[in-house]
Backbone as a printed PyTorch tensor [residue, N CA C, xyz], in Angstrom:
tensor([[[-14.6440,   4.3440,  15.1850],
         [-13.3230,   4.3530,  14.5790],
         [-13.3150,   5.4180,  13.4910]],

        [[-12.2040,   6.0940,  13.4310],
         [-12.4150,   7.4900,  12.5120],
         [-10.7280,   6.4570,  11.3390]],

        [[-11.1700,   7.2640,  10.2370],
         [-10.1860,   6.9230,   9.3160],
         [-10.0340,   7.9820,   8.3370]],

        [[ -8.9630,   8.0030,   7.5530],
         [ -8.2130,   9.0220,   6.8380],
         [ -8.1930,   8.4960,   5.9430]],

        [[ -8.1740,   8.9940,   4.2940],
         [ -7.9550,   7.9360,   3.3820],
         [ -7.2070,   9.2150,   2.5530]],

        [[ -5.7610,   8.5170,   1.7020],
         [ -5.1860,   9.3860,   0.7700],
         [ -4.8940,   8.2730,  -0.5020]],

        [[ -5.2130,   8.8410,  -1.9850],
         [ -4.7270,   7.6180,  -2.7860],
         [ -3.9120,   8.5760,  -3.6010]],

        [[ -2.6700,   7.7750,  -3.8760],
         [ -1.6900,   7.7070,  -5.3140],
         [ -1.9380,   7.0400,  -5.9910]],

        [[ -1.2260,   7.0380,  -7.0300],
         [ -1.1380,   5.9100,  -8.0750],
         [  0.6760,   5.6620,  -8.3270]],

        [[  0.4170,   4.2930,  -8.9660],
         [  2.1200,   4.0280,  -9.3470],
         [  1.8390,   3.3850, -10.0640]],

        [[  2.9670,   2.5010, -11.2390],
         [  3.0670,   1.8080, -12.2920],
         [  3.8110,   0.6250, -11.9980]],

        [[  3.9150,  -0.6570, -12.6170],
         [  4.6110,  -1.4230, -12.1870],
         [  5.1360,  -2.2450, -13.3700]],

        [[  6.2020,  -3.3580, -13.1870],
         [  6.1590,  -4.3360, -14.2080],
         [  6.5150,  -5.7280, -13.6610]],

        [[  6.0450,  -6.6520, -14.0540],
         [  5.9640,  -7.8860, -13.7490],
         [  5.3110,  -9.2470, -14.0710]],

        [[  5.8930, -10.0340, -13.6680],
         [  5.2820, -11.1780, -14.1820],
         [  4.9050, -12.3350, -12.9680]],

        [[  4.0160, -13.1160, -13.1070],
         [  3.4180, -14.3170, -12.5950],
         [  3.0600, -15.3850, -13.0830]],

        [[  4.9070, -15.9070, -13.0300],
         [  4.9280, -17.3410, -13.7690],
         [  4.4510, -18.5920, -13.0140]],

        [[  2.7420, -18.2390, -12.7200],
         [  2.4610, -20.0160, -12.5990],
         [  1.0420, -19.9180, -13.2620]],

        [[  0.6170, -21.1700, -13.6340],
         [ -0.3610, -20.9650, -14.7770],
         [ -1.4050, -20.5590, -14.4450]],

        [[ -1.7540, -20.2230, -13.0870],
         [ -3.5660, -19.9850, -12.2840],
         [ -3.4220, -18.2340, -12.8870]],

        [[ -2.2060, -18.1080, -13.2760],
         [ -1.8660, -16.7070, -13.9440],
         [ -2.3490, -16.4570, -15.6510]],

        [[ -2.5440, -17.3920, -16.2050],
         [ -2.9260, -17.4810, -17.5960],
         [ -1.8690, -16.3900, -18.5010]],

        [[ -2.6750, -15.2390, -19.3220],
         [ -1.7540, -14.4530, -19.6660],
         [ -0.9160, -13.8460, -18.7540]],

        [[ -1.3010, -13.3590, -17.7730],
         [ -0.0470, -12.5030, -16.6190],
         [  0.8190, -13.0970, -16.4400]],

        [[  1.3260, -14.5490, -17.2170],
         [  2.5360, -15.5810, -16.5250],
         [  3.7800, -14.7370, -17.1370]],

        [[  3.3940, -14.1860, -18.4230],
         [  4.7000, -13.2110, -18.9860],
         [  4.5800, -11.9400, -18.3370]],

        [[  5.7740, -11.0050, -18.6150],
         [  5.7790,  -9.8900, -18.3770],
         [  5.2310,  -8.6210, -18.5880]],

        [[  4.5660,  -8.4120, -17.5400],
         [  3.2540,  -7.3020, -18.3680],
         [  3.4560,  -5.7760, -16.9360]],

        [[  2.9460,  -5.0200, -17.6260],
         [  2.7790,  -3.6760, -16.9790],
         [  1.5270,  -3.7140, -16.0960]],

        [[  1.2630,  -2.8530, -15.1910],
         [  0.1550,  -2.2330, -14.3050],
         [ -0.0060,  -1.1470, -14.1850]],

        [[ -1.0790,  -0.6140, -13.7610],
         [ -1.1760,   1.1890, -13.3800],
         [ -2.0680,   0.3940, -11.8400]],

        [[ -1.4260,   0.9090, -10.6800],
         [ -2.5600,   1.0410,  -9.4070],
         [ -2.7380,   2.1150,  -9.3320]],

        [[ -4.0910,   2.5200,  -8.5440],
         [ -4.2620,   3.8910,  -7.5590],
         [ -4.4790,   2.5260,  -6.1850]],

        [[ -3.8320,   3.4930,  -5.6920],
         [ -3.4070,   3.1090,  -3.8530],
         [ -4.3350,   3.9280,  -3.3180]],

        [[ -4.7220,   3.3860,  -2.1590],
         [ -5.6350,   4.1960,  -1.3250],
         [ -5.0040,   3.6920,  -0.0090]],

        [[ -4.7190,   4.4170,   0.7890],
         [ -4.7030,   4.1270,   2.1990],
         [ -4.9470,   4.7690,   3.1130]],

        [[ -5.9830,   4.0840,   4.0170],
         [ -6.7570,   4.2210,   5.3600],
         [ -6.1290,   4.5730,   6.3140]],

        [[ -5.8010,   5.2090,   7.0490],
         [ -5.0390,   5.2910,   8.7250],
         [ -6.2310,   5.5880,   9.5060]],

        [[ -6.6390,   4.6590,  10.0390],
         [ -7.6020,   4.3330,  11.3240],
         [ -6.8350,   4.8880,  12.8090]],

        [[ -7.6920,   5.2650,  13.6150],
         [ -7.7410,   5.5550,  15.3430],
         [ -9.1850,   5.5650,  15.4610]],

        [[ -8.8840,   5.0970,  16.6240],
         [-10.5140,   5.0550,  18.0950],
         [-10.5380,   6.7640,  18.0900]],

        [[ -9.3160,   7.2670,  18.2790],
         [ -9.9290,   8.9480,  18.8970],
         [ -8.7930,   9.6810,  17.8640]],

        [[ -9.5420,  10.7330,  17.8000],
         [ -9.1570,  12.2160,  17.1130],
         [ -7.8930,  12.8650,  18.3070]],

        [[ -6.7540,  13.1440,  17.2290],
         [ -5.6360,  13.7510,  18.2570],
         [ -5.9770,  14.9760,  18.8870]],

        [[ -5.0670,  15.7130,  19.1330],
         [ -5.5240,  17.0900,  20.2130],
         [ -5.8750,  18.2450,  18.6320]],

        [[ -5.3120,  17.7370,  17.7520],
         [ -5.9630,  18.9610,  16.7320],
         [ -7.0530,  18.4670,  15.4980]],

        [[ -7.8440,  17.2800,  16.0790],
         [ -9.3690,  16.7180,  15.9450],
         [ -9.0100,  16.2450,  14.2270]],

        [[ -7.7300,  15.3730,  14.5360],
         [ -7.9800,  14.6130,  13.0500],
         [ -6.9200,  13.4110,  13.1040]],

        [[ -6.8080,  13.0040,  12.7530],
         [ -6.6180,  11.2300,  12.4110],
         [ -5.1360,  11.3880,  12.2690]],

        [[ -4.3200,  12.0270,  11.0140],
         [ -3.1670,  12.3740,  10.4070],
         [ -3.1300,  13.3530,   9.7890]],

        [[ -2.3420,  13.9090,   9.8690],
         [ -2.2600,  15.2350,   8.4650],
         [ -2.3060,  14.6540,   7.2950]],

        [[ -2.7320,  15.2300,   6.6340],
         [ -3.2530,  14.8470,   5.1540],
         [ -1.7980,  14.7330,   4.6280]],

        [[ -1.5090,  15.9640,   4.5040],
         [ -0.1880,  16.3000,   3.9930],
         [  1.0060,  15.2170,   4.3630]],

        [[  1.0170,  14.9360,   5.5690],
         [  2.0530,  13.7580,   5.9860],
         [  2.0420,  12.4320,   5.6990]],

        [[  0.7530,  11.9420,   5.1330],
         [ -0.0090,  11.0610,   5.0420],
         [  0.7020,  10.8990,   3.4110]],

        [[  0.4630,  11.8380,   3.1550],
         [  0.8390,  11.2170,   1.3380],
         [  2.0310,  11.7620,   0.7320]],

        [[  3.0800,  12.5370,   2.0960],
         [  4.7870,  12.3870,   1.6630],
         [  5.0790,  10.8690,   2.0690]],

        [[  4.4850,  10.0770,   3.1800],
         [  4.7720,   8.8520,   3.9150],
         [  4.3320,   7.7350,   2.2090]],

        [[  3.2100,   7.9790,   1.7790],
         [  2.5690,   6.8990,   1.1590],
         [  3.3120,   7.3380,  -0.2060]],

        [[  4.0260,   8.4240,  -0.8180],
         [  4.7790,   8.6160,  -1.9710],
         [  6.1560,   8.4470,  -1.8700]],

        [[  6.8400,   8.4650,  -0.3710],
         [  8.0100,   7.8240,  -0.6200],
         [  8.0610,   6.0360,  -0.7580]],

        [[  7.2140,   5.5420,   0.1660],
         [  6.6100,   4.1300,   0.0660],
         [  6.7010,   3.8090,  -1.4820]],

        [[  5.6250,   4.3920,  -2.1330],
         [  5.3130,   3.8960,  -4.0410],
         [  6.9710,   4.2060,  -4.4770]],

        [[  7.7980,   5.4870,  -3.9020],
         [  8.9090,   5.9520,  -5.1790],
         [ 10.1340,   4.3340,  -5.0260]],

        [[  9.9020,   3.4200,  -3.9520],
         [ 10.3830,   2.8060,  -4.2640],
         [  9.6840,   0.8280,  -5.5690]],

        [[  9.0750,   1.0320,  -5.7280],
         [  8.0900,   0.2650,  -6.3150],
         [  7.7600,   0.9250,  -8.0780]],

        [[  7.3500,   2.4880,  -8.1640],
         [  7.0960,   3.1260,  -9.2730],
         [  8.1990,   3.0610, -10.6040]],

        [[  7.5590,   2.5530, -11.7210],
         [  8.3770,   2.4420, -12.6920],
         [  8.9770,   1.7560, -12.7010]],

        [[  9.0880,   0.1810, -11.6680],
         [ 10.0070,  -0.5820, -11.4570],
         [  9.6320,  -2.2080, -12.0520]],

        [[ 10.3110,  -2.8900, -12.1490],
         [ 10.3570,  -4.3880, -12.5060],
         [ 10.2160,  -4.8960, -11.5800]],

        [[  9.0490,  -5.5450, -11.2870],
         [  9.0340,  -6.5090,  -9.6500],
         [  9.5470,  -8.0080,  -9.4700]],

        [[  9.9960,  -7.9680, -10.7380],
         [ 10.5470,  -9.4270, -11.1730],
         [ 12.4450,  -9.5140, -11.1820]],

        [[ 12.7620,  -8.2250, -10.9610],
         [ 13.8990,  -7.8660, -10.2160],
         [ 14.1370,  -7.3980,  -8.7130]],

        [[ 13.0540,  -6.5570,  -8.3920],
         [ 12.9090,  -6.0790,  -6.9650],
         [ 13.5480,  -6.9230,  -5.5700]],

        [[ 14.3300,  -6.6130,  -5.2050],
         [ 14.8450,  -7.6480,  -3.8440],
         [ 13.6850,  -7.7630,  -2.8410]],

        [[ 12.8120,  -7.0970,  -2.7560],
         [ 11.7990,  -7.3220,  -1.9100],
         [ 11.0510,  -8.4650,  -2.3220]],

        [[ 10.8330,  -8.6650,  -3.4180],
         [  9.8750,  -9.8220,  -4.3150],
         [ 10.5990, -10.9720,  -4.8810]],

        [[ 12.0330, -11.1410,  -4.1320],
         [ 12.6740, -12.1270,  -4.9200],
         [ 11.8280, -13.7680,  -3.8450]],

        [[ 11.6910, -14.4560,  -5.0510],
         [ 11.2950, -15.6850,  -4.8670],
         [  9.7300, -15.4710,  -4.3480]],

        [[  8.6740, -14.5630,  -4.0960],
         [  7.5580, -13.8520,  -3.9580],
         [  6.9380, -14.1390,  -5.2710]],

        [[  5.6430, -14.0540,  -5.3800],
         [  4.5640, -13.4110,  -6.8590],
         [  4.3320, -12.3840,  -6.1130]],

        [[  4.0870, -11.3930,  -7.1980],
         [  3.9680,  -9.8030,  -6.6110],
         [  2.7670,  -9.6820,  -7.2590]],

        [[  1.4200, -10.6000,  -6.3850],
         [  0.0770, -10.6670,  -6.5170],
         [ -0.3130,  -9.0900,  -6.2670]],

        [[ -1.4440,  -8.5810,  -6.8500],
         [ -1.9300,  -7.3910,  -5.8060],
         [ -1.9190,  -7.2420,  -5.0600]],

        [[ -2.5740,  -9.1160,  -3.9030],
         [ -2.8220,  -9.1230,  -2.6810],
         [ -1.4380,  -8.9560,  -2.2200]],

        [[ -0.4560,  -9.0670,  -2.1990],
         [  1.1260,  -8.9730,  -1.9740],
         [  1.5360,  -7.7780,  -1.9630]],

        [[  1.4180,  -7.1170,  -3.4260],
         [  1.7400,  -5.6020,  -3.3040],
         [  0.3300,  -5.2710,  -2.1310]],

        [[ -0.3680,  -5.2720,  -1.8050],
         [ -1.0390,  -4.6520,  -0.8040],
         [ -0.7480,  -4.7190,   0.4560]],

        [[ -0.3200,  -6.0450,   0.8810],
         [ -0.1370,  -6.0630,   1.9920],
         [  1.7370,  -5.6220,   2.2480]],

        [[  2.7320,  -5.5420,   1.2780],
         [  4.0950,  -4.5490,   1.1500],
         [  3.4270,  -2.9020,   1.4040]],

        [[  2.8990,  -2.8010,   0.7090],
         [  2.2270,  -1.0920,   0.7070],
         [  2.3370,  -0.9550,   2.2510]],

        [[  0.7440,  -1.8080,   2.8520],
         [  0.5100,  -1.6520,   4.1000],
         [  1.8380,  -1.4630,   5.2040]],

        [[  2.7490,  -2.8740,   5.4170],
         [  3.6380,  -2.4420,   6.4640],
         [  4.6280,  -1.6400,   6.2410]],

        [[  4.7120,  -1.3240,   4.4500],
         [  5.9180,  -0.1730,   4.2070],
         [  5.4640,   1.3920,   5.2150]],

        [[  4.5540,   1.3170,   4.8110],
         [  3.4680,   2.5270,   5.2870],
         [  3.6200,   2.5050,   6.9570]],

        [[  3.2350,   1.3640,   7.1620],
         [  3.2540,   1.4080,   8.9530],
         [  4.8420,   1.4440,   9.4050]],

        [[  5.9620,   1.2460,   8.8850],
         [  6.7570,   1.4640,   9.5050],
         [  7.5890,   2.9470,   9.1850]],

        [[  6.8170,   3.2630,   8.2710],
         [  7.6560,   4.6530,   7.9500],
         [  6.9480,   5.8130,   9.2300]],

        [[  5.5410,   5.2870,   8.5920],
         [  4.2840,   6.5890,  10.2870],
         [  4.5590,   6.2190,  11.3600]],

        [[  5.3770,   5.0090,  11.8870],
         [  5.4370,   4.3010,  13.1010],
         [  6.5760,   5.8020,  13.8350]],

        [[  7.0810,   6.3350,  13.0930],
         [  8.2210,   7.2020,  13.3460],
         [  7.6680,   8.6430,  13.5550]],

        [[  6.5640,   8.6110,  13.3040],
         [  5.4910,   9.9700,  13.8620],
         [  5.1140,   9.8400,  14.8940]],

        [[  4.8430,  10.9490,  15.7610],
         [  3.9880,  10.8430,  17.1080],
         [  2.5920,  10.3000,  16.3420]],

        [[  2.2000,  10.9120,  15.8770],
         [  0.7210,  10.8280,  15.4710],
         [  0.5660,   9.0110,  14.4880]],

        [[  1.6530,   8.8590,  14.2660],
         [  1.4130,   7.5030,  13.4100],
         [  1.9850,   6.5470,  14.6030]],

        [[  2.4170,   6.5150,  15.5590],
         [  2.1930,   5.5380,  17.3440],
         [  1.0270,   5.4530,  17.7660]],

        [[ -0.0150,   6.2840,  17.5990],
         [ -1.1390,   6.0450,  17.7000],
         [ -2.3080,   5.8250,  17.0020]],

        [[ -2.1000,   5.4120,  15.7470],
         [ -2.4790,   4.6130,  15.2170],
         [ -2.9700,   3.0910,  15.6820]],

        [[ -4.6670,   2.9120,  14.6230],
         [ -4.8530,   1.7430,  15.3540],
         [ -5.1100,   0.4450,  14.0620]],

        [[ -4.3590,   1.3220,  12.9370],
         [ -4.4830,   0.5550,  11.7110],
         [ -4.0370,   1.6750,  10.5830]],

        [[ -3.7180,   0.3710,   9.2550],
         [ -3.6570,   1.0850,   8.1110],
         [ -4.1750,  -0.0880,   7.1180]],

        [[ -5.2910,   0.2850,   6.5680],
         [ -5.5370,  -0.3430,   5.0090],
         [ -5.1750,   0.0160,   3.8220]],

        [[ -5.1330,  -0.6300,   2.9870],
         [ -4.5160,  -0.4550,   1.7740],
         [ -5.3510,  -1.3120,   0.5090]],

        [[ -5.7830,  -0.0290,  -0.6080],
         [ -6.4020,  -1.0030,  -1.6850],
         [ -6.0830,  -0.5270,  -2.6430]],

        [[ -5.7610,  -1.3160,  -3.4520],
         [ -4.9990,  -1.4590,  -4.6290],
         [ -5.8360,  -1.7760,  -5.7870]],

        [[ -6.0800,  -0.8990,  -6.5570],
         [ -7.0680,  -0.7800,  -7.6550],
         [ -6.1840,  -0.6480,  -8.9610]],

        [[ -6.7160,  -1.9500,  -9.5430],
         [ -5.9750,  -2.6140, -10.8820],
         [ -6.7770,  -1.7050, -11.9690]],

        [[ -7.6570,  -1.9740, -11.8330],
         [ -9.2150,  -1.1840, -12.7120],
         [-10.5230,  -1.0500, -12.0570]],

        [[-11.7080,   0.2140, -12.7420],
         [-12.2580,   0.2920, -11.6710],
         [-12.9470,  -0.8100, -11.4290]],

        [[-13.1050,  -2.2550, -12.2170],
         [-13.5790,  -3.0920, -11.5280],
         [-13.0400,  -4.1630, -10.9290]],

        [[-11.9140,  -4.3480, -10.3220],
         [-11.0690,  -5.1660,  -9.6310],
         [-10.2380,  -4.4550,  -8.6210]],

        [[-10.1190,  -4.7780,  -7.6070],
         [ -9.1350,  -4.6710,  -6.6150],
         [ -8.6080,  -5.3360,  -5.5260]],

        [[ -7.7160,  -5.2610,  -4.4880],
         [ -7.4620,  -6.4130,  -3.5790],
         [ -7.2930,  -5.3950,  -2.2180]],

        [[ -7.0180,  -5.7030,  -1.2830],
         [ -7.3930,  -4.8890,   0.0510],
         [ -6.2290,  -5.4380,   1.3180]],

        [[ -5.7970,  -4.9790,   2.2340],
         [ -4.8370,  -5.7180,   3.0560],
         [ -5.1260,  -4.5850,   4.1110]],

        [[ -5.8160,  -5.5720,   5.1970],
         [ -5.8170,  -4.7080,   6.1800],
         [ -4.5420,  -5.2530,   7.6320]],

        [[ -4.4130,  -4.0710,   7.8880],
         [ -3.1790,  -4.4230,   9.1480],
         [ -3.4050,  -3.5330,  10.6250]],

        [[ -3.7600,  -4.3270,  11.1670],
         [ -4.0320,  -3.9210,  12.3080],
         [ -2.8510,  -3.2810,  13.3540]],

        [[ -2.7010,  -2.3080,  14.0960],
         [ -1.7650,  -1.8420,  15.0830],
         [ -1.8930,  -1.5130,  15.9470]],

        [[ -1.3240,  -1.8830,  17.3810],
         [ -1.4230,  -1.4590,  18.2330],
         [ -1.9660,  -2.5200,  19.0230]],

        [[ -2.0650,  -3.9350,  18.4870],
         [ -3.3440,  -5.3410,  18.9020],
         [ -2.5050,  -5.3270,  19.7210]]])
C-alpha cells in the first residue's frame, strides 16, 4: 500500500460541556496540524498516489471551512462534542468527498487523518474506500 501524506494546520474554538472534559467544559481555543494520508494498492500512470499540489488545495479548502471558527456554533457540530476524535473523523470524509470528484481521488483506497493537539497528543480516523 503506497500513501501520500500532506499536513496543514488550523485553529479552532470550542467547548466540551460534559465533565469527563474537566477544564475543556468552557470555551477554549486549539491550534491542530492535520496530516492526511491518501492511500492506493498501485501508483497511477504518472507513478504517484495524488498530486501533492491537489492534495493540499482539497485538504485547505476542507480546514477554510472549520479555521478561525467557533465549533460551538458550527451547523456541522450542532448537538455533536467536537472531540478531536470527531474533528478527525469530519476532516476525513470532508476530504473524501471533495477527492471523490478527481479521477485520481476514485481510486483511492483510503484517507487518514491525524490531528495533532500538541506534539504529545493526538487522535487518528482512519476511513477506508473503495471496501
Amino acid at each position: 500500500m503506497f500513501s501520500l501524506t500532506v499536513r496543514r494546520h488550523f485553529m479552532i474554538a470550542h467547548s466540551l460541556p460534559r465533565e469527563a472534559f474537566g477544564p475543556a467544559q468552557g470555551l477554549h481555543g486549539a491550534t491542530f496540524v492535520a496530516e492526511v494520508a491518501f492511500r492506493r494498492r498501485a501508483l497511477n500512470d504518472n507513478a504517484i498516489v495524488l498530486d501533492i499540489g491537489a492534495a493540499g488545495t482539497v485538504i485547505e479548502e476542507v480546514l477554510d471551512g472549520l479555521n478561525y471558527k467557533n465549533l460551538d456554533d458550527h451547523p456541522d457540530f450542532e448537538g455533536k462534542l467536537s472531540t478531536t476524535e470527531a474533528l478527525a473523523q469530519y476532516v476525513a470524509q470532508a476530504v473524501a468527498a471533495k477527492i471523490s470528484e478527481d479521477d485520481d481521488g476514485r481510486h483511492l483506497d483510503g484517507i487518514e487523518v491525524t490531528l495533532r493537539e500538541n506534539p504529545d497528543a493526538w487522535a487518528t480516523f482512519s476511513l477506508d474506500l473503495n471496501a
